[in-house]
C-alpha positions, 0 to 999 in steps of 0.5 A, a space after each residue: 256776755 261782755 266780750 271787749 270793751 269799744 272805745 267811746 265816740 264822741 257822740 256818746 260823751 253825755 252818757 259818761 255823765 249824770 243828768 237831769 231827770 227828763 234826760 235821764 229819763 229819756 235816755 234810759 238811765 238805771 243809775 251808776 256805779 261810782 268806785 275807787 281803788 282805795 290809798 292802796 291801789 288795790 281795794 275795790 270800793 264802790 257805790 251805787 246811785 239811783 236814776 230810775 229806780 223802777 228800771 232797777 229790776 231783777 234782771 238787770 241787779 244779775 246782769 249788772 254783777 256780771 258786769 262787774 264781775 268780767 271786767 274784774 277778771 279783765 282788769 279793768 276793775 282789778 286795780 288802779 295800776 291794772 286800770 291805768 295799763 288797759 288804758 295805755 293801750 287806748 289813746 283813743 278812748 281819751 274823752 275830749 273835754 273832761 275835765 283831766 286829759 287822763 280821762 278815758 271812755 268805753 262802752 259795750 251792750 248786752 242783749 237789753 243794757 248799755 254801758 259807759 265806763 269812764 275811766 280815771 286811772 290815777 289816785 286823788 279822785 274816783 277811778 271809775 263811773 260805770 253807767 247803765 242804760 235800758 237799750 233804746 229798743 228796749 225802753 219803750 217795754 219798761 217804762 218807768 213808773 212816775 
């Protein structure tokens, strides 16, 4: 399911980010998942925040567990010191315009979703936002009910 993470273009850097509901809306958004390492380092915490509750289907909660669960066992999702390595290794995926220069952007799909994990692989602030969209294909069979 998820192979390797690709580094972000800058055209995908409004995917990164909330938006308004129309742009929400259009765009396919689920919802997020914010999450941080605790004092530590070391602690998973995580929570998650509705954009399309009606695109929140049993499917996608499986998938979405998946998800989490790979990019934990690649590290990504293991720790704040593992997070700030993988990052390291790809200067490239730096987001340009964030508001820290150690922000950082990956993507990747599945057969019916896309992913944008933005990464913050310091202490003082959140580590991470993965985001979850309906691939655009997709969209058009689950329209969200208003």
């Amino acid at each position: 399911m998820l192979e390797r993470l690709q580094t972000a273009v800058s055209e995908d850097a409004a995917y990164f980010y909330s938006a308004s509901i129309e742009k929400d809306t259009k765009r396919g958004c689920i919802g997020h998942l914010r999450g941080y390492f605790g004092s530590s380092g070391e602690t998973f915490w995580s929570t998650w925040f509705e954009h399309l509750p009606a695109l929140k289907i049993p499917a996608f909660r499986a998938e979405l567990d998946a998800v989490v669960q790979a990019l934990t066992e690649q590290g990504w999702l293991q720790s704040r010191s593992r997070m700030h390595q993988l990052c390291m290794l790809h200067p490239e995926a730096r987001l340009s315009g964030a508001w820290h220069s150690g922000v950082y952007g990956f993507c990747f799909q599945t057969a019916h979703h896309r992913y944008y994990l933005r990464c913050f692989p310091y202490a003082g602030d959140y580590n991470f936002y993965l985001y979850c969209y309906v691939r655009p294909e997709r969209l058009s069979e689950r329209s969200p009910e208003r």
